[in-house]
VOBA-1610 file (N, C-alpha, C; in pm, whole numbers, padded with zeros to 5 digits, always signed):
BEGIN
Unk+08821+07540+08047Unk+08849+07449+07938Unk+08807+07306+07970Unk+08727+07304+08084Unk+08626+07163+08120Unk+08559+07080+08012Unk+08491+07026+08023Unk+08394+06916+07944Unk+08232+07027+07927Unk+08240+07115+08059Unk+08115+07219+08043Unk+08130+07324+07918Unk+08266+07384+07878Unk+08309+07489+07878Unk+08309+07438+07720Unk+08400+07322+07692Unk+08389+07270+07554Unk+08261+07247+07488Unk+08147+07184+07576Unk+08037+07173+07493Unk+07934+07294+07499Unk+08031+07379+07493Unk+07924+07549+07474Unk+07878+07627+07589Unk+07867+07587+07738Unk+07798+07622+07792Unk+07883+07743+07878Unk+07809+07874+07869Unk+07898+07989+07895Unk+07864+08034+08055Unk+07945+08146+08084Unk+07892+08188+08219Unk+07781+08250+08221Unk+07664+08223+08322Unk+07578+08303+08300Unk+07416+08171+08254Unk+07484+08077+08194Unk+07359+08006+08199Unk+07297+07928+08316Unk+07210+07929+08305Unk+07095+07866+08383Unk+07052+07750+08332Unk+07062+07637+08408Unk+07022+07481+08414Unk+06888+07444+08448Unk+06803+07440+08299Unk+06663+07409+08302Unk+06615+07209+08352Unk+06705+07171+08281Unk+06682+07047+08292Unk+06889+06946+08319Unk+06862+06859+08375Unk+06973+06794+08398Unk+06955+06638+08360Unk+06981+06594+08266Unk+06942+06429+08216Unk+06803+06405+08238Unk+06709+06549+08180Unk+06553+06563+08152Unk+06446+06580+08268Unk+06557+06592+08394Unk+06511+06612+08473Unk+06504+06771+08519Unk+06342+06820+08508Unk+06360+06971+08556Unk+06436+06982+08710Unk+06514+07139+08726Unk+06573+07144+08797Unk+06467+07228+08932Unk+06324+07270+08835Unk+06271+07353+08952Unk+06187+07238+09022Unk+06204+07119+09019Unk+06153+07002+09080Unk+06216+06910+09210Unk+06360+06982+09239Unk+06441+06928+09252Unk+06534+07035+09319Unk+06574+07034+09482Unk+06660+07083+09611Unk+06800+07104+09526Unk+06847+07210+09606Unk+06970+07221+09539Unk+07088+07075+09580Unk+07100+07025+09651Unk+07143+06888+09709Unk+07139+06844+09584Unk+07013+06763+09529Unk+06976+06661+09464Unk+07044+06700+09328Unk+07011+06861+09309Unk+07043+06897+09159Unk+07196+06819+09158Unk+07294+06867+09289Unk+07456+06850+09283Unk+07485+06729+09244Unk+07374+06619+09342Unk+07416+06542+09297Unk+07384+06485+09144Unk+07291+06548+09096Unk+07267+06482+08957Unk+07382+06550+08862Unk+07429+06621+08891Unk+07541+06631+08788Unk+07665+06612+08861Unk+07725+06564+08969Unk+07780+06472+08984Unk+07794+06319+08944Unk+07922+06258+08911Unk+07911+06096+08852Unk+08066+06088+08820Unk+08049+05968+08789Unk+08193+05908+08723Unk+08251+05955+08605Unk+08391+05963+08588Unk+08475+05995+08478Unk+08432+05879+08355Unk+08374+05951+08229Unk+08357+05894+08155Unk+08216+05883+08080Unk+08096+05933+08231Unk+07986+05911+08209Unk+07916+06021+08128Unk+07840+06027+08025Unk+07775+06103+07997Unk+07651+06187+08085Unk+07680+06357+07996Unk+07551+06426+08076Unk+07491+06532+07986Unk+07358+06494+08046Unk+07307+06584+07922Unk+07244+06707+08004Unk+07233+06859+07969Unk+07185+06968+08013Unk+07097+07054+07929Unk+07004+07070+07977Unk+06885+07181+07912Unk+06938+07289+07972Unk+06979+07419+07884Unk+07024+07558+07946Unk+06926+07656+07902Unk+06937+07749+07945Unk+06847+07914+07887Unk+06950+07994+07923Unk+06998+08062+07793Unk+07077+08155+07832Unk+07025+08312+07788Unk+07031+08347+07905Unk+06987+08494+07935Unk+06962+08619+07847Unk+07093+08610+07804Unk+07113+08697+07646Unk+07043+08737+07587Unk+07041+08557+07519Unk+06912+08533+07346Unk+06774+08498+07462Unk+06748+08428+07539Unk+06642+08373+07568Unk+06598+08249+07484Unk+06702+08165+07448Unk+06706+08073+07401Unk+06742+07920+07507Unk+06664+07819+07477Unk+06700+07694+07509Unk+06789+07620+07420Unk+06897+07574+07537Unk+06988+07515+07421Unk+07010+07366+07492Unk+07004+07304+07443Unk+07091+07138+07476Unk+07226+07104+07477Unk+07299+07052+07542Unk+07449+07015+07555Unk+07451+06882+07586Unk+07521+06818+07546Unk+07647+06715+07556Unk+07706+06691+07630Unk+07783+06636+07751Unk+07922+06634+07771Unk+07966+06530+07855Unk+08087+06443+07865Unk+08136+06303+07892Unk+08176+06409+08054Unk+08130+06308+08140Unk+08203+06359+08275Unk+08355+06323+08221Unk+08458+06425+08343Unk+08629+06387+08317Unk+08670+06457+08519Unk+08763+06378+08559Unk+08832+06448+08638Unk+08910+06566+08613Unk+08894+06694+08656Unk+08940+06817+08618Unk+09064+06865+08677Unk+09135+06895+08673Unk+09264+06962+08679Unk+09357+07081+08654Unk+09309+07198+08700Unk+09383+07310+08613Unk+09378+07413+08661Unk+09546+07452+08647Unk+09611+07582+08705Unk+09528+07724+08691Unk+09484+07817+08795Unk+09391+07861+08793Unk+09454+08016+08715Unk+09597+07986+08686Unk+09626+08125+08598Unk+09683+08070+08455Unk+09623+08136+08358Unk+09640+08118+08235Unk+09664+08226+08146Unk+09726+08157+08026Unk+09767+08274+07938Unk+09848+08356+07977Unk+09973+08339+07997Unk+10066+08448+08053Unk+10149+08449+07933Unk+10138+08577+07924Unk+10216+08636+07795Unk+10280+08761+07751Unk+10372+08839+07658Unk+10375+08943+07676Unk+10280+08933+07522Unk+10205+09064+07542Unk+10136+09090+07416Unk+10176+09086+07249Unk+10091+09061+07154Unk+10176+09082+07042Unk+10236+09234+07024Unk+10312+09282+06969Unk+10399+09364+06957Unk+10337+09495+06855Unk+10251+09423+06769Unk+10197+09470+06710Unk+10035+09539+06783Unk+09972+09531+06859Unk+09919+09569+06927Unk+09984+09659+07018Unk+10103+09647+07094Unk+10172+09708+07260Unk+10288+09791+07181Unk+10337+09799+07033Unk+10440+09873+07047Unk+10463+09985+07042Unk+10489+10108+07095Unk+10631+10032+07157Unk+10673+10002+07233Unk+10530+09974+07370Unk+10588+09912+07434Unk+10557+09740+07485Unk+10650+09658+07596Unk+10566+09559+07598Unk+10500+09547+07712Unk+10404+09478+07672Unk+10297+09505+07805Unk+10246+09336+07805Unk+10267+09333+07963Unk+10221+09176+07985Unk+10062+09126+07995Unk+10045+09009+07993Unk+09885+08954+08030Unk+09893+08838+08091Unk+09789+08809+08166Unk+09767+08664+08285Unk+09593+08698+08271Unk+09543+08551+08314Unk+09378+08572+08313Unk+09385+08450+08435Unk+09309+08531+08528Unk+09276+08444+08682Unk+09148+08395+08642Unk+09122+08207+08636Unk+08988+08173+08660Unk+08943+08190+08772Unk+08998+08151+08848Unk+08974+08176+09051Unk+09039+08159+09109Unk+09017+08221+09239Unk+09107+08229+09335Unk+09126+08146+09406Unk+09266+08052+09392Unk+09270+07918+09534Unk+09370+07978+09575Unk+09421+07848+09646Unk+09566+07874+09745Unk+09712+07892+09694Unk+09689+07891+09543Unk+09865+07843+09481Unk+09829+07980+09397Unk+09726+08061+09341Unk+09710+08142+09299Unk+09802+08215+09276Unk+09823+08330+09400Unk+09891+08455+09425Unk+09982+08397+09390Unk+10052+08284+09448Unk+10217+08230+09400Unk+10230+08257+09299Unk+10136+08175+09197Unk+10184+08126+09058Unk+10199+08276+08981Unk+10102+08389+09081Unk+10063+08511+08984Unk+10247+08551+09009Unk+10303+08537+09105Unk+10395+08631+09161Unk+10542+08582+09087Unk+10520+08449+09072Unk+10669+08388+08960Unk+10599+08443+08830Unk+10499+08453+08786Unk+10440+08484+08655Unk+10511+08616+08625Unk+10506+08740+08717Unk+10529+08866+08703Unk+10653+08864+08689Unk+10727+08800+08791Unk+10884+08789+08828Unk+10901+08762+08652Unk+10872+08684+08587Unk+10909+08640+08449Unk+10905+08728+08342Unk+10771+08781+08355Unk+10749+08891+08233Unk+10852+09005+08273Unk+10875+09017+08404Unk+10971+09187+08418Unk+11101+09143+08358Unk+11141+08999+08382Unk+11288+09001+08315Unk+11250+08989+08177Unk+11214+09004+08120Unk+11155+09016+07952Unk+11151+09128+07905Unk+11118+09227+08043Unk+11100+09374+07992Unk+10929+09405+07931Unk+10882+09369+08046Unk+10707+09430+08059Unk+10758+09563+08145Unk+10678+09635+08053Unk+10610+09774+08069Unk+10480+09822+08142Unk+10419+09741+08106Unk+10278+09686+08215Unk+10197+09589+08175Unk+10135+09561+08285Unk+10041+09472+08294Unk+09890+09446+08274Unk+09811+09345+08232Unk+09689+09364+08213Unk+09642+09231+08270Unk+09594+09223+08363Unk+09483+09132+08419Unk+09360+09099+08397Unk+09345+08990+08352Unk+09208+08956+08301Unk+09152+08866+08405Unk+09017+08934+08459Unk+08935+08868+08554Unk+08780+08867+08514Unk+08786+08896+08424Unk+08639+08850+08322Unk+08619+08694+08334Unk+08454+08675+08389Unk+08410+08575+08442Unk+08459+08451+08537Unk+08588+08536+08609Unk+08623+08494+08744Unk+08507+08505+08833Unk+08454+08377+08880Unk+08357+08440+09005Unk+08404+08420+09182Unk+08507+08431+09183Unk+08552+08443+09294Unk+08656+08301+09345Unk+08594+08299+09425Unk+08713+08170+09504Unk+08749+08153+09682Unk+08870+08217+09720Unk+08923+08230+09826Unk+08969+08353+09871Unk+08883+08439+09993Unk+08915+08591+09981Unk+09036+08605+10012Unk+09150+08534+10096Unk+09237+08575+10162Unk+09328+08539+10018Unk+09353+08443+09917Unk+09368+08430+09801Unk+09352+08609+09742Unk+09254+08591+09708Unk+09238+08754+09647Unk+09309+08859+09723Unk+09307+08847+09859Unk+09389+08974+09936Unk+09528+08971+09867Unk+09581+08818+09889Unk+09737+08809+09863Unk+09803+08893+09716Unk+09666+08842+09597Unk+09707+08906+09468Unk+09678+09060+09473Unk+09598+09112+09554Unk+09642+09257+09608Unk+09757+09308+09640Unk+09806+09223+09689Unk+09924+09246+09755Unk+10057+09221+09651Unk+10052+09186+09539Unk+10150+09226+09472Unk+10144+09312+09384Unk+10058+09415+09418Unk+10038+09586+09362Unk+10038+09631+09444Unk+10053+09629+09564Unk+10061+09752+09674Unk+10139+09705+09797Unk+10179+09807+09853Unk+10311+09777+09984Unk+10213+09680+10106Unk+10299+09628+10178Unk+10259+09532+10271Unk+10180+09598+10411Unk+10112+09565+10420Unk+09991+09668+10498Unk+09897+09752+10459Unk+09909+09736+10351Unk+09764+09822+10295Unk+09628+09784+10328Unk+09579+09845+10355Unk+09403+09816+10411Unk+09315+09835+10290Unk+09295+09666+10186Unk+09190+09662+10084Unk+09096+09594+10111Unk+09050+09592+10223Unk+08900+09549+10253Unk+08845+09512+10396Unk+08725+09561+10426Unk+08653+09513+10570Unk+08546+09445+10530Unk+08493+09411+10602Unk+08353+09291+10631Unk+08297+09365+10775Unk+08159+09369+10733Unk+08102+09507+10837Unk+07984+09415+10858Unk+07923+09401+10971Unk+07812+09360+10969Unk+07715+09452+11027Unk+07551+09440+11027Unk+07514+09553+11059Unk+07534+09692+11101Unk+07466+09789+11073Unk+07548+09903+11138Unk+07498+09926+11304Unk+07586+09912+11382Unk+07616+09911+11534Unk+07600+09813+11566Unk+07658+09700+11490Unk+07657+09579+11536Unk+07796+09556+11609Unk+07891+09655+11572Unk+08058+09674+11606Unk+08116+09534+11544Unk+08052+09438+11459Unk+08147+09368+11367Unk+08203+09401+11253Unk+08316+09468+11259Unk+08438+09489+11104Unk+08519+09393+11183Unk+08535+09391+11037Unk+08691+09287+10984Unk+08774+09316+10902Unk+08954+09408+10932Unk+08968+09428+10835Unk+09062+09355+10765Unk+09079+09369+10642Unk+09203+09247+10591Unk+09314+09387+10494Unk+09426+09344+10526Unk+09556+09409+10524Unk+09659+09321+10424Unk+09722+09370+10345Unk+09847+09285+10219Unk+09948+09254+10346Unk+09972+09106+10288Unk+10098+09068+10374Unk+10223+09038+10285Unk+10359+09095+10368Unk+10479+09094+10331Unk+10494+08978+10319Unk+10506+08858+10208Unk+10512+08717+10231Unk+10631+08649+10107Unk+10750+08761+10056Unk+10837+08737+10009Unk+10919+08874+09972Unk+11011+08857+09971Unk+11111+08952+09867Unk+11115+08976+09772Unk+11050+09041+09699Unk+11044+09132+09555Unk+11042+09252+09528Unk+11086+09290+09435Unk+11121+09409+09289Unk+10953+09468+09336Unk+10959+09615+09392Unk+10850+09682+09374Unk+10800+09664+09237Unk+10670+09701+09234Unk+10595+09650+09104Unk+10514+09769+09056Unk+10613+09857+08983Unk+10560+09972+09011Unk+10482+10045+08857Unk+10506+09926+08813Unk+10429+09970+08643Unk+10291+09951+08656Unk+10233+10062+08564Unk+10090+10034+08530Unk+10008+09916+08518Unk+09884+09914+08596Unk+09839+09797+08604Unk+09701+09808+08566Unk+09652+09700+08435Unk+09461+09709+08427Unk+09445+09595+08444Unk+09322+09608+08497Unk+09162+09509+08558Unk+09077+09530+08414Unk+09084+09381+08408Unk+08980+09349+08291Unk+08853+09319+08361Unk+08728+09374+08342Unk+08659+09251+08435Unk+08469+09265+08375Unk+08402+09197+08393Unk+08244+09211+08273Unk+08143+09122+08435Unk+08046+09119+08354Unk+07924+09108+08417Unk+07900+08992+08563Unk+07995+08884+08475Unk+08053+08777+08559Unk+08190+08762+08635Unk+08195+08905+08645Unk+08319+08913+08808Unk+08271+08885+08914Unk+08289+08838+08969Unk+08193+08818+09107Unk+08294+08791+09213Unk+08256+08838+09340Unk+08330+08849+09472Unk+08475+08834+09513Unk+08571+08775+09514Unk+08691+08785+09524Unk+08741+08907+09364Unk+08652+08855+09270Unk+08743+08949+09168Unk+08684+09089+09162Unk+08577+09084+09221Unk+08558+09245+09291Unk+08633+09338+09392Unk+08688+09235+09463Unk+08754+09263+09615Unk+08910+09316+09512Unk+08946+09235+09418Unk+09075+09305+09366Unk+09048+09416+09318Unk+08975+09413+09227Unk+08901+09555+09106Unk+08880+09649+09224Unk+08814+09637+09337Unk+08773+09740+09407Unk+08864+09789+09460Unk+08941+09762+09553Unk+09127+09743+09601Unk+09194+09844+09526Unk+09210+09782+09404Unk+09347+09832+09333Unk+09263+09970+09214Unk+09135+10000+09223Unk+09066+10111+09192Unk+09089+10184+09300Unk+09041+10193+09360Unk+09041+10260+09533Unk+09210+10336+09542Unk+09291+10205+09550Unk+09420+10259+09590Unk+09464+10310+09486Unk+09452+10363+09374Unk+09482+10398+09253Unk+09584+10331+09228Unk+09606+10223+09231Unk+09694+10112+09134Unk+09662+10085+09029Unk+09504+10059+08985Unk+09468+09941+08824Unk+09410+10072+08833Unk+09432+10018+08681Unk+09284+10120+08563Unk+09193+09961+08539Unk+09035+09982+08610Unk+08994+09887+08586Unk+08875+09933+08423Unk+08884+09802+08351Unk+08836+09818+08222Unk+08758+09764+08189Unk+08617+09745+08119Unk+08497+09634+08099Unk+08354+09710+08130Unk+08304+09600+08235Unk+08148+09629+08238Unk+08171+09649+08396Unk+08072+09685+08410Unk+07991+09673+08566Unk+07981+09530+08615Unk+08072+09509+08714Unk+08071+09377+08785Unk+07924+09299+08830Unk+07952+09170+08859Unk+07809+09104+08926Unk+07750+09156+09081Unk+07877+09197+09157Unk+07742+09292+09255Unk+07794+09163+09373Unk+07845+09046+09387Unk+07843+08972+09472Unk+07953+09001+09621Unk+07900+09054+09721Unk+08021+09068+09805Unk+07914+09063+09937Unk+07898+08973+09989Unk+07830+08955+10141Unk+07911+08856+10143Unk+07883+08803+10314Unk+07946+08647+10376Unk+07838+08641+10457Unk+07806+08498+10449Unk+07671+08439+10463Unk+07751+08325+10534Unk+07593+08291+10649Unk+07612+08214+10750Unk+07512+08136+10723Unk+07507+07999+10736Unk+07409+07876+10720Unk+07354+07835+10881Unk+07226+07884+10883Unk+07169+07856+11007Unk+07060+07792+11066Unk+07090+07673+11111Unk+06982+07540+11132Unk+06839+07566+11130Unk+06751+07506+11098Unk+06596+07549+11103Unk+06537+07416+11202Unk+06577+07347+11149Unk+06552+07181+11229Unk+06614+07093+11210Unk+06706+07037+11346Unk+06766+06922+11344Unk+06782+06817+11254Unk+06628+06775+11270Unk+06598+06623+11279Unk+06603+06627+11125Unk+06551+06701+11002Unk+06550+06707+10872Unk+06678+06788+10763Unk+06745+06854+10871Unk+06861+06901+10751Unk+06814+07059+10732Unk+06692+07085+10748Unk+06670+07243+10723Unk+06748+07327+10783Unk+06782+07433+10665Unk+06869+07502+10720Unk+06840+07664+10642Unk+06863+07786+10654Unk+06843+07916+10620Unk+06997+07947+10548Unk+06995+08009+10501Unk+07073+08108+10460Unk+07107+08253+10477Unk+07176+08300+10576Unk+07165+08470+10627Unk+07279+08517+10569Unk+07238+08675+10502Unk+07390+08760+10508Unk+07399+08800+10668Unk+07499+08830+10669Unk+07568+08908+10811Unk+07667+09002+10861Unk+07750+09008+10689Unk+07792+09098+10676Unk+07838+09126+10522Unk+07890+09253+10507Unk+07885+09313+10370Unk+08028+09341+10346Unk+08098+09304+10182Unk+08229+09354+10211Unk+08231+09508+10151Unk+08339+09568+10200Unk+08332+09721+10166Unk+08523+09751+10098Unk+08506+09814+10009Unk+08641+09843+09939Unk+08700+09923+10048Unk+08833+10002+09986Unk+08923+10119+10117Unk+08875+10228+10106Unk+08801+10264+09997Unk+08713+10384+10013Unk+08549+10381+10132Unk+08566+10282+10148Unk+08407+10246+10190Unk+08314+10195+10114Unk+08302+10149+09953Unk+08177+10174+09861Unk+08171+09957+09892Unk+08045+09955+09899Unk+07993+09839+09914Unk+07978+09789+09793Unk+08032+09626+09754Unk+08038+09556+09682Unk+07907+09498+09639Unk+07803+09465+09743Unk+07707+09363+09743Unk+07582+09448+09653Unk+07539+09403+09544Unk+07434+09435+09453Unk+07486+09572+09378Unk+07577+09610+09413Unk+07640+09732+09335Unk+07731+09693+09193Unk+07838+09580+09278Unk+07890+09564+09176Unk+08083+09656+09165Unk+08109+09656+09079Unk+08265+09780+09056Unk+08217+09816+08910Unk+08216+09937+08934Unk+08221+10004+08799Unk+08337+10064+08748Unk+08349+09995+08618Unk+08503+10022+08548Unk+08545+10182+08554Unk+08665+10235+08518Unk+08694+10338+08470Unk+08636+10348+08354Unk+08660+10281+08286Unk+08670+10259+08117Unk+08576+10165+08070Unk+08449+10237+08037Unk+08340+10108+08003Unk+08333+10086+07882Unk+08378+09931+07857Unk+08374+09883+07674Unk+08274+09720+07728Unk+08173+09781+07683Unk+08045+09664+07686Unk+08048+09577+07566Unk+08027+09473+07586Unk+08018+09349+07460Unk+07896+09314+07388Unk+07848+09272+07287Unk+07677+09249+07244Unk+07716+09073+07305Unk+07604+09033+07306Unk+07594+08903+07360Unk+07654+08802+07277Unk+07719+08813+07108Unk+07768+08731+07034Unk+07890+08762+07022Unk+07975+08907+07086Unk+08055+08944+07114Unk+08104+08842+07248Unk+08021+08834+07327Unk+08047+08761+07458Unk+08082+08592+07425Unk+07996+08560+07313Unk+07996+08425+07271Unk+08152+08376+07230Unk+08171+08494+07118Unk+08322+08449+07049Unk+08453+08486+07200Unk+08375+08590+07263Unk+08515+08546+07359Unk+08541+08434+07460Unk+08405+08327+07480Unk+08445+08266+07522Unk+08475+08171+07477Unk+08450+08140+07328Unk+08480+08034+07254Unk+08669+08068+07274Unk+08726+08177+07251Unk+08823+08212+07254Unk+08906+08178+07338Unk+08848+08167+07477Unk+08883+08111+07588Unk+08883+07972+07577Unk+08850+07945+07536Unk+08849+07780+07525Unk+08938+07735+07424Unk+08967+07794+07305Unk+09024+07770+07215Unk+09122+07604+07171Unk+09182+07640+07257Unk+09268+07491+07311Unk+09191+07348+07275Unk+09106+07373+07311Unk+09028+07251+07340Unk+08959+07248+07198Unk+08914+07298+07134Unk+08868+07331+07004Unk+08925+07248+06888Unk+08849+07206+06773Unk+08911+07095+06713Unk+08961+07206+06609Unk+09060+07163+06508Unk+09155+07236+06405Unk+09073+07384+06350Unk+08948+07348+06235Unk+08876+07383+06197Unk+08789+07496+06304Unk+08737+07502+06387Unk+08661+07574+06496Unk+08785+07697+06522Unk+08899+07628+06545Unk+09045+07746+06607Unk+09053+07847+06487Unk+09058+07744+06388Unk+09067+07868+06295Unk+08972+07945+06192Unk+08873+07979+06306Unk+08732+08070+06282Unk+08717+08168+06334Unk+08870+08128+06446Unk+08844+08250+06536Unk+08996+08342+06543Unk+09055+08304+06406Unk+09125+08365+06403Unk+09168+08553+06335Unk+09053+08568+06290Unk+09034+08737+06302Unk+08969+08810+06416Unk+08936+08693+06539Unk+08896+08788+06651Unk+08991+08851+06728Unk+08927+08944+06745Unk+08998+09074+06807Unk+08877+09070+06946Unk+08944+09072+07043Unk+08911+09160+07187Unk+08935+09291+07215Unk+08776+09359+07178Unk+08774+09519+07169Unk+08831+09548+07375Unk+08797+09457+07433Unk+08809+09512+07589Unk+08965+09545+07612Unk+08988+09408+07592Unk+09120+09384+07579Unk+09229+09482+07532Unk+09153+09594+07391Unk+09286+09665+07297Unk+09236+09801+07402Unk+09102+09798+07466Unk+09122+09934+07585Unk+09227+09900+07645Unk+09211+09825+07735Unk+09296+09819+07820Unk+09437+09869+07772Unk+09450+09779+07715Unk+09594+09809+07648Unk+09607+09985+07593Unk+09550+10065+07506Unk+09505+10140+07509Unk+09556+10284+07663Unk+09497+10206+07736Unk+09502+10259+07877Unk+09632+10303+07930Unk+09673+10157+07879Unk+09820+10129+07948Unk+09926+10196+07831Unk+09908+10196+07736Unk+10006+10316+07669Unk+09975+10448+07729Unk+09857+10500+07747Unk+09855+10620+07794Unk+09895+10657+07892Unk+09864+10572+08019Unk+09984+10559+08180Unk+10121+10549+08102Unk+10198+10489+08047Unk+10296+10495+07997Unk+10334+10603+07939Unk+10342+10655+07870Unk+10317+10845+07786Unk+10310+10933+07886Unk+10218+10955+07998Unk+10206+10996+08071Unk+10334+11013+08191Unk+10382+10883+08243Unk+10467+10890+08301Unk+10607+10889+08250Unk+10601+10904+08131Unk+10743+10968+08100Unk+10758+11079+08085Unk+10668+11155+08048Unk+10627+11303+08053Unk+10686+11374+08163Unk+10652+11327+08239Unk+10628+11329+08371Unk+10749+11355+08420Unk+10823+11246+08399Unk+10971+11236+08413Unk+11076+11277+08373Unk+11024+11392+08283Unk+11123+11448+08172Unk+11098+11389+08015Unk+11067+11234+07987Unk+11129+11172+07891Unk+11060+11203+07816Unk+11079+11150+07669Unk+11020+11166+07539Unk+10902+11064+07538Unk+10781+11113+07467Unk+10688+11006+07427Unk+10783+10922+07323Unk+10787+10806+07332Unk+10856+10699+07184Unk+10757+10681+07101Unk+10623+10673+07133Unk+10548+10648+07016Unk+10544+10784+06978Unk+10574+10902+06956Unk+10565+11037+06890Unk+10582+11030+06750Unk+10681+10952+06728Unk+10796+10949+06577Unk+10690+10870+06496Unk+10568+10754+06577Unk+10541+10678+06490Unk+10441+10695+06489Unk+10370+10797+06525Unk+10225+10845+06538Unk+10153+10848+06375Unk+10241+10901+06284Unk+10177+10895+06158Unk+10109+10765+06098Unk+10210+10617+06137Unk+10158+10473+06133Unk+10062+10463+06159Unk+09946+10440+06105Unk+09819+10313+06184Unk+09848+10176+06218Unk+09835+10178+06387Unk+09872+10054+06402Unk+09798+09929+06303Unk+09897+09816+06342Unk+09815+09717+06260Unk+09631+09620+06330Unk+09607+09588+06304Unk+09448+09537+06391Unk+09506+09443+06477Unk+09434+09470+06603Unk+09478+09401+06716Unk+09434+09231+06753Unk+09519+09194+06775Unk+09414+09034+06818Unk+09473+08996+06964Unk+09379+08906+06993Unk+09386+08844+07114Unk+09506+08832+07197Unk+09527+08774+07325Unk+09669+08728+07341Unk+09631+08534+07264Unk+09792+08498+07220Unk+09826+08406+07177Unk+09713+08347+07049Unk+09632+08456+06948Unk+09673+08437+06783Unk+09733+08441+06742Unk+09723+08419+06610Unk+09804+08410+06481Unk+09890+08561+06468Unk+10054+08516+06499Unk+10135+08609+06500Unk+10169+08703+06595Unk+10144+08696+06729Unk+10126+08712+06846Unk+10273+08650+06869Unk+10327+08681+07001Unk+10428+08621+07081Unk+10580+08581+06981
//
């Protein structure tokens, strides 16, 4: 919900020009710093976005940025989840207050009476892995083994990383989905892959970005700053399946058209959106989103079955639900 994000520019574009300056003219250094500057200052960007194959121009006032990297925590509208309720959170990335904020987040929705959960990590591109381990770790017991770092084979470098016991809580034992599309990238692979693997999440969307190596920066010459870029090692889920150029492939694949992709991120932004714009987007519906959910009634059904109990939606099966929308539209919450 940045100054980037407001003036259109989605995940996935590519920076042709930066205040008219081409970028293939120009070190990655120099690029940083040209869109680096002061709060206040204007910047202008030439994009191509991938999709359409279109050039587009943007706008936008530099601002100092600020913002909690979990959003949207909610229990679903009712009308979509009933009968049951089922919670939502959307991780932009992974820092250090993350897992916390995820873990009072959950603590909140269970006293509300969530049924399950749905995680949205669509165009998360990563962050902090040990961050990502931690939010592993509040779907699965303390010691679980969701990921190594392998470097060559007979090189004898693994690394493995293990969930740590790092508070007292209410097992978390309800159904859990992974939202996640083209622009998941590395830490939000490392969860998707994790909690697929350990059969915790039903993960839902597209085929991830494929990003999971750790790369070492290695001098070329002193005297000028040259320097290389090496992988060295690869991360690998608990099954073994390698992250890097592969990607996580959903359970449940619900692909978007590229103007599909547009309105959800306008959607995402919403907030920031002036009166008129918000309410354009108020018959959108997130087809990924009503899988998931979807999903998670069926784990639900399932495990009452299971248990002896009655399906509850049985009685109301004759109803067509009503059309689903987003979390936090019109009539939601």
């Amino acid at each position: 919900d940045g100054p980037a994000a407001r003036a259109g520019v989605l995940p996935g574009d590519q920076i042709v020009k930066i205040n008219n300056i081409l970028t293939d003219e120009v070190g990655i250094t120099e690029a940083v710093a040209l869109l680096k500057g002061k709060p206040g200052e204007k910047l202008k960007l030439t994009l191509r976005r991938p999709a359409t194959k279109e050039l587009i121009e943007v706008e936008m006032m530099r601002e100092i940025i600020k913002q909690s990297t979990l959003l949207d925590i909610t229990l679903l509208d009712e009308k979509l989840t009933a009968p049951y309720s089922i919670g939502y959170a959307r991780i932009l990335q992974f820092s250090e207050p993350t897992a916390d904020e995820l873990a009072d987040s959950l603590d909140d929705l269970e006293k509300q009476g969530m049924d399950a959960f749905v995680l949205d990590l669509r165009n998360n591109p990563g962050g902090l892995l040990n961050s990502a381990v931690d939010v592993i770790g509040e779907f699965v017991p303390a010691g679980s083994l969701v990921l190594t770092t392998e470097g060559k084979p007979g090189s004898g470098e693994v690394k493995p990383y293990r969930t740590e016991a790092k508070r007292k809580r209410r097992d978390r034992d309800y159904p859990v989905a992974i939202l996640v599309n083209h622009s998941s990238a590395s830490g939000s692979e490392v969860v998707a892959g994790a909690l697929q693997d350990l059969k915790r999440a039903i993960i839902v969307g597209e085929t991830t970005f494929g990003k999971g190596s750790v790369q070492s920066i290695m001098p070329l010459d002193e005297t000028d700053g040259k320097a290389i870029r090496l992988t060295t090692a690869k991360y690998y889920t608990p099954s073994h399946r390698t992250i890097h150029e592969n990607g996580v492939i959903p359970n449940i694949v619900a692909a978007l058209t590229p103007r599909e992709e547009e309105q959800l991120m306008r959607w995402f932004q919403r907030e920031s959106l002036p009166t008129q714009e918000r309410q354009k987007l108020d018959s959108f519906q997130d087809i990924q989103l009503v899988r998931a959910v979807d999903a998670m009634k069926g784990a639900l059904v399932y495990t009452r079955i299971q248990h002896g109990g009655d399906d509850p939606a049985a009685p109301a099966a004759a109803k067509p639900p009503a059309p689903a929308q987003a979390p936090g539209s019109s009539g939601s919450e």
